[in-house]
N, C-alpha and C positions, 0 to 999 in steps of 0.2 A: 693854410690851416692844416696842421697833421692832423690826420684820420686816427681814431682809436683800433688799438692792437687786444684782440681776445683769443683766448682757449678754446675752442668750440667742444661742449659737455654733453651731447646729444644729439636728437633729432625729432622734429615733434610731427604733427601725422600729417602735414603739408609736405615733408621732406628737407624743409628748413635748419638749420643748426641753431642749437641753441646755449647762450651763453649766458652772465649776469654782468651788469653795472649800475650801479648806484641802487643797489637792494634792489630792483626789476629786472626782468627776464627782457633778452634780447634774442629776436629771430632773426637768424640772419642769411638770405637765399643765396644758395652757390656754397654752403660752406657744409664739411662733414666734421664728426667727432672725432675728437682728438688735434682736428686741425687746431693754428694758430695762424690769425686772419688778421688781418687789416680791414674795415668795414667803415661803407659808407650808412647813414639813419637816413632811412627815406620818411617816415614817420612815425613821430613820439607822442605816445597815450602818457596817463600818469598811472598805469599798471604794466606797462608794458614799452617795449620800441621795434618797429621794424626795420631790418636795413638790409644791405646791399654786400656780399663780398667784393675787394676790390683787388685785392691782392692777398694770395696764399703765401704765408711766410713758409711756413712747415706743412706738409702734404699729409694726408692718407693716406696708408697704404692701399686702401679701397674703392682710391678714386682712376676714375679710365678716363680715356678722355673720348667727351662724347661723341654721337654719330653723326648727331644730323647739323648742319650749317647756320641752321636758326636756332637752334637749342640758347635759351635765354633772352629770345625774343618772344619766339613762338610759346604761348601759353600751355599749349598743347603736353607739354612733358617737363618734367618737373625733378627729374633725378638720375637724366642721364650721366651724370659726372661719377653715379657710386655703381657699382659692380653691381649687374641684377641679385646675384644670388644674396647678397648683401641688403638689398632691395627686401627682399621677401623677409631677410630678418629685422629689419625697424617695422615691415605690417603688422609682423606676430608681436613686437613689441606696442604697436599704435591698438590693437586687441587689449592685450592681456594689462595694457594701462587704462584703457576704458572698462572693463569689467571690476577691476578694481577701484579707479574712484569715483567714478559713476555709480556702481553696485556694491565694492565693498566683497566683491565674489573673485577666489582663483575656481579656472578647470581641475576637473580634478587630472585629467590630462592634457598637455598638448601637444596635438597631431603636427606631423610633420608638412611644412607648407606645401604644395599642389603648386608647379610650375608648368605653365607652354612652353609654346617659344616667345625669345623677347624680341624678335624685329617680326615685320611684315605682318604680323598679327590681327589689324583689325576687319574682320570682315564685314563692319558699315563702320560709317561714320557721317559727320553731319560739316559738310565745309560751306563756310562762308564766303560771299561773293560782295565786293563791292567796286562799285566804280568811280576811280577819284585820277582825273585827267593830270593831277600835279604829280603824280607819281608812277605816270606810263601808262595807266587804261586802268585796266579793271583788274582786282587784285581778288587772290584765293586762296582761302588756309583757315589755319583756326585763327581766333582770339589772338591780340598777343596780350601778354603776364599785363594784369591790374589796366585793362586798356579794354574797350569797346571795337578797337581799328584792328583791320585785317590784317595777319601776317603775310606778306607776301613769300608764299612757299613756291620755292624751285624743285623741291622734293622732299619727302616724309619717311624718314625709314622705319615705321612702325604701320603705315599701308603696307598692303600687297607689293611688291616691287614695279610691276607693272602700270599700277593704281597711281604709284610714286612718279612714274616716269613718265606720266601721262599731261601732270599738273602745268609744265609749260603750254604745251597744244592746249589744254582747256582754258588757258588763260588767252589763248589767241582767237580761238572760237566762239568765246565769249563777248570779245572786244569785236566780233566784227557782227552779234546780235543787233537787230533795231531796237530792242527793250534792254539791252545790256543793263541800263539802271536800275530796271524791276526785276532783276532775278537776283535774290538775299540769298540763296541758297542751293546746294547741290546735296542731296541724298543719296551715299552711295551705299552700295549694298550687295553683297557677293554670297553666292550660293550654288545649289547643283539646279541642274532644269531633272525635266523628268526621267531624265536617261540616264541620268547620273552623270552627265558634262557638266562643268564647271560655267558660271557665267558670273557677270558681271554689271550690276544696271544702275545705270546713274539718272535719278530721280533729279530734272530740273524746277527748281517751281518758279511760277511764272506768275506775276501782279497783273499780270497785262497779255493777252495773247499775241502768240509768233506770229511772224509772218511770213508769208509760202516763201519769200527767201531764206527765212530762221530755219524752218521745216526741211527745207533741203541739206541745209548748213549740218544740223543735229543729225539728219540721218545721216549723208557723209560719213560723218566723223564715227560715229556707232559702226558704218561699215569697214572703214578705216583701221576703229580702234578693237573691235571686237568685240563689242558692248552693246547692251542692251538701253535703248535711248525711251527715257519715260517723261511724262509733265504732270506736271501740279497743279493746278489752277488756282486751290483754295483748301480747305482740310484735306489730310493725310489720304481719308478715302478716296479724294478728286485722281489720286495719284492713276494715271493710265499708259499701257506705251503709245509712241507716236504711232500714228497713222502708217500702214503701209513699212516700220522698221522693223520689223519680224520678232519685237518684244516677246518675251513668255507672259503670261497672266499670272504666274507664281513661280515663287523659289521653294527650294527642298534644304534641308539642312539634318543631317544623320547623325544618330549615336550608333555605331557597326555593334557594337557592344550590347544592345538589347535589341536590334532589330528593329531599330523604327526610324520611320523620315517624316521629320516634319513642314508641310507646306508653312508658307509665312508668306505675305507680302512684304515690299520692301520698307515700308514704315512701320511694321509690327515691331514689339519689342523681341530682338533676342540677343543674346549674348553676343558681344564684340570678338570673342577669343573664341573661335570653336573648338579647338583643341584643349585649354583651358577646362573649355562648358562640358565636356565628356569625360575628363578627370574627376569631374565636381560631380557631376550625376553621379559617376560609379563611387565617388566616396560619399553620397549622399546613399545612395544603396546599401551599403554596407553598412551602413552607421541606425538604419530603418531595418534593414533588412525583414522587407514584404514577407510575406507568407502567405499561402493557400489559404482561404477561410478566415484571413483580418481583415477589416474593413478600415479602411485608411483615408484618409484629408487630406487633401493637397490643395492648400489654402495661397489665394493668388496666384492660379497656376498659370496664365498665360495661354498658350499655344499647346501645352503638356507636355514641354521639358521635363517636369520628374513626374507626372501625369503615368504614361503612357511607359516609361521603363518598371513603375510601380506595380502597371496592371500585367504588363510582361514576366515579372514576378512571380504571378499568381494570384495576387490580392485583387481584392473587391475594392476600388479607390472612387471618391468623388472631389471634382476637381470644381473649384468653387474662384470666381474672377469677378471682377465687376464690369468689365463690357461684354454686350451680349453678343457683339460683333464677334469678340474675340473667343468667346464660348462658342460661336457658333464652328470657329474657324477649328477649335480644339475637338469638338467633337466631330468635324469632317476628317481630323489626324487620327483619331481613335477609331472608326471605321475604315481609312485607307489601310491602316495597321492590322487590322482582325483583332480591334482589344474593344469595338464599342459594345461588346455584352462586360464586359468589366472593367470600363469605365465611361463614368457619367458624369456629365457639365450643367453648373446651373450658375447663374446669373445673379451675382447680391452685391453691394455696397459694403467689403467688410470694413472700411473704417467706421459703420453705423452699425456695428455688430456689438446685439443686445445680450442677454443672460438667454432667452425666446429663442431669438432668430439660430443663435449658436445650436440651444436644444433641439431646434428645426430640424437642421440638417443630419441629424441620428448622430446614434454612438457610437465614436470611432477606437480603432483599437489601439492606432497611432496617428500621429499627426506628421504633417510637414507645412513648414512657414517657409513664403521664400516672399517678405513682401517688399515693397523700395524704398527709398529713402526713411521716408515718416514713420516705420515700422510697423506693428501689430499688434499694439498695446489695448484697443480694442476688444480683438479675441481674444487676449489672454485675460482679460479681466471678463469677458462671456467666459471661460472654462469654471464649469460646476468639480472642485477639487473633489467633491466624493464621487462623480463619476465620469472621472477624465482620462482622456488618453493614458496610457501608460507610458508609451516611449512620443518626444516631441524632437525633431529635426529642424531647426530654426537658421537657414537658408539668410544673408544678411550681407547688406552693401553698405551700413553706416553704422561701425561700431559703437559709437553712443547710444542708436536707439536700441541696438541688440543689446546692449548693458543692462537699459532702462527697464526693458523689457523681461531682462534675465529676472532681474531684481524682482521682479512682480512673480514670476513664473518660481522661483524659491522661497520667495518670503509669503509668499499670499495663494500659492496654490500645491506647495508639498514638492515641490520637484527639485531633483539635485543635477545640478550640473557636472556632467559626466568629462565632458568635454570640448573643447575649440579648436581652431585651425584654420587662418588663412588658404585662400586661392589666389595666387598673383594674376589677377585676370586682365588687369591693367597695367604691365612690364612700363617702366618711366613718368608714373603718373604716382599721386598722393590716393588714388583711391584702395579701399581694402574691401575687400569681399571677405568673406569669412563664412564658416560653416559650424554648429553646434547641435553639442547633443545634451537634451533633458531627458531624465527617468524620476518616476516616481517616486521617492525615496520612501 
């Protein structure tokens, strides 16, 4: 049966190309614009079809050929075939097409994208461990594309290099555990100890505890590998190092640029892209720009990512999170810093943030939103329009809710959108980060 021959007209915000047949839109993975493809349909809705490239007839000039060996199994990455820098311009397009038919809203600017670097980049990630005897032992990677099953990674070039080259041995250290079957997972996590050395710790989590021959095994291999060897028992908190491996109790992670380190444990959320994350702050700065004697919000702050460069500023900031753990953790970053007389952590639930609770936390003179997926439609619908921030910074990892969101923040509470702009925080992946500016019109 011949396959169908298309145009490829796009690219939609998975990284997929996008074509038409029979009056429906076809997604088709592996393919860029302009291409003309030969394509397999893996599945047909009656608005839509998904498929497969099978064959490029005619190329892109934008296309490279990718890095890593699994690319198209491994779930993990999603657009190593197009040019990063090329990359960064379909996010600013996956933006500025959500803002518009989501919201119906252009920037009145847009900023120029914020790159890292694109290989070696993630400083944690979350690898999958499973054990299936019909395919050699126990296998470790992400996800692969539309599949539950482990990719078996021989290497990642978007870890650490080191991290990457590691992935065989861990796959043999693993195979030779007593609970090999109960360990789902490996949390890794790279940051500085308190000297400013560099380290490395890899969170195992365990259903079932090791046994003094596991014990030995894991510490081995941490002295071996250079690593910091931790377990899991059960929630993220359980996370400890082993017994007697010479674990730190915390990681450091720096913005040089405002003079702060922030502790974190290895399961805390923070940025995958450090270098990335300290672009973004400083153009999150600049787009705020604190001032002496403003009192500022820094709503969902975390650990005090933009917390803690805000008060470095000058300004008077209250850093508002819904775990108190993680409050507690933010305000130990604000006194190792010398910023805890100007700034202060409190503990609320903002998805359950009323018209009250918002007028609780005092009058700010600006704001900043940095919250996750679900967005912040909550508080922006708490913001009293006649006495509201004057400048909003709305920090954003899913352009639809940031749209949704805009929508509300323009049509229902006065404020114009100044501007947008992508972070490629995620080099070979579909995700977009994005950063925006409201002012009061």
């Amino acid at each position: 049966m011949q396959m169908p021959v298309a145009i490829i007209e796009s690219l939609d915000h998975e990284g997929r190309g996008i074509t038409r047949a029979g009056g429906k839109a076809v997604f088709v993975e592996g393919a860029l614009p302009g291409e003309t493809v030969e394509y397999e349909s893996l599945r047909v809705r009656p608005t839509y079809e998904q498929a497969r490239a099978n064959h490029i007839l005619r190329e892109s000039g934008l296309r490279i050929v990718p890095r890593c060996p699994h690319f198209g199994v491994c779930g993990g990455c999603s657009s190593q075939h197009l040019d990063p820098v090329a990359q960064a311009v379909v996010k600013q397009r996956v933006m500025e097409d959500a803002f518009w038919h989501i919201a119906k809203l252009r920037p009145e600017i847009i900023y120029p994208a914020i790159a890292g670097q694109a290989w070696g980049y993630r400083q944690r990630a979350r690898l999958g461990v499973r054990k299936v005897p019909s395919k050699g032992g126990v296998l470790i990677g992400f996800h692969e594309k539309r599949s539950s099953y482990i990719a078996d990674l021989v290497c990642c070039p978007v870890l650490p290099p080191h991290v990457s080259a590691m992935l065989p041995r861990l796959r043999v250290l693993l195979g030779g555990l007593s609970i090999a079957d109960r360990v789902p997972q490996i949390e890794m996590a790279i940051g500085e100890r308190e000297s400013g050395e560099s380290v490395t710790v890899l969170v195992f989590r365990c259903l079932l505890p090791f046994s003094g021959a596991d014990m030995k095994r894991l510490k081995a291999f941490g002295e071996a590998e250079g690593v910091d060897v931790w377990q899991q028992p059960g929630q993220p908190d359980t996370a400890s190092p082993l017994a007697g491996s010479g674990g730190a109790t915390g990681l450091f992670y720096s913005l040089p640029e405002f003079d702060v380190r922030l502790a974190f444990r290895p399961g805390d959320f923070t940025q995958v892209n450090v270098h990335a994350n300290r672009l973004l702050v400083r153009r999150a700065m600049q787009m705020l720009d604190p001032q002496a004697k403003e009192r500022i919000g820094d709503l969902f702050c975390g650990l005090g990512n933009f917390t803690l460069p805000i008060a470095r500023r000058g300004a008077m900031v209250a850093g508002v999170e819904g775990s108190a753990a993680m409050v507690a953790r933010a305000t130990a970053n604000a006194r190792a810093n010398g910023l805890d007389a100007r700034a202060l952590f409190y503990a609320a639930d903002l998805f359950e943030t009323t018209v009250d609770s918002f007028a609780a936390l005092g009058p700010f003179d600006k704001l900043l939103l940095d919250p996750p997926r679900e967005g912040a439609i909550a508080v922006v619908k708490a913001i009293d329009p006649h006495n509201s921030p004057r400048r909003i910074v709305y920090v954003s990892c899913n352009p639809a809710t940031l749209a949704r969101d805009a929508a509300a923040l323009v049509r229902e509470k006065g404020y114009g959108l100044r501007g947008a702009g992508i972070i490629n925080m995620f080099p070979h992946t579909s995700h977009v980060e994005s950063v925006a500016l409201f002012e009061r019109a």
